[in-house]
N, C-alpha and C positions, 0 to 999 in steps of 0.2 A: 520181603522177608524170605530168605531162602532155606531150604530144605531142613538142614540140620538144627538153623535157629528154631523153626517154627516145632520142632521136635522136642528140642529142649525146652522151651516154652511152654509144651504142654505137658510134658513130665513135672517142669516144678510145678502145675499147675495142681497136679496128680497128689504131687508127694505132699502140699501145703492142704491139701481139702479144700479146693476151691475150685477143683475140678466138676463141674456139672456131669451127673449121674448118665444122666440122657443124651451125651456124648459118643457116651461108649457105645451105642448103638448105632450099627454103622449103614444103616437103613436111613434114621434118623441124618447122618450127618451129609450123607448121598445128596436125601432130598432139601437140605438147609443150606450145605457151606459145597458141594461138588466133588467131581471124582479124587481133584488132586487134594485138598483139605481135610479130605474124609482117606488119604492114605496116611499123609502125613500126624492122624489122630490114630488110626487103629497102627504107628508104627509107636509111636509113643508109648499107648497102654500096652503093649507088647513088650515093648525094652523093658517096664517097670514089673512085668509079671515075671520075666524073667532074673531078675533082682532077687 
């Protein structure tokens, strides 16, 4: 999956509520999913605060 898909993916994920809470914590997604998964989330929640 590359950059921008996985971005969009997680914005609908965002905008449908089906986004998990403990996500957004970017500590949390460090230690879970890794550096690049965990930019590719906190760039997501970022594009949608900016919305």
């Amino acid at each position: 999956m590359n950059y921008l898909a996985a971005v969009n993916r997680v914005s609908e994920l965002i905008r449908t509520s089906k986004f998990d809470s403990k996500l957004r914590n970017e500590n949390y997604c460090k230690a879970n999913f890794g550096g690049h998964a965990t930019q590719v989330i906190m760039d997501a929640v970022d594009s949608l605060k900016i919305q």
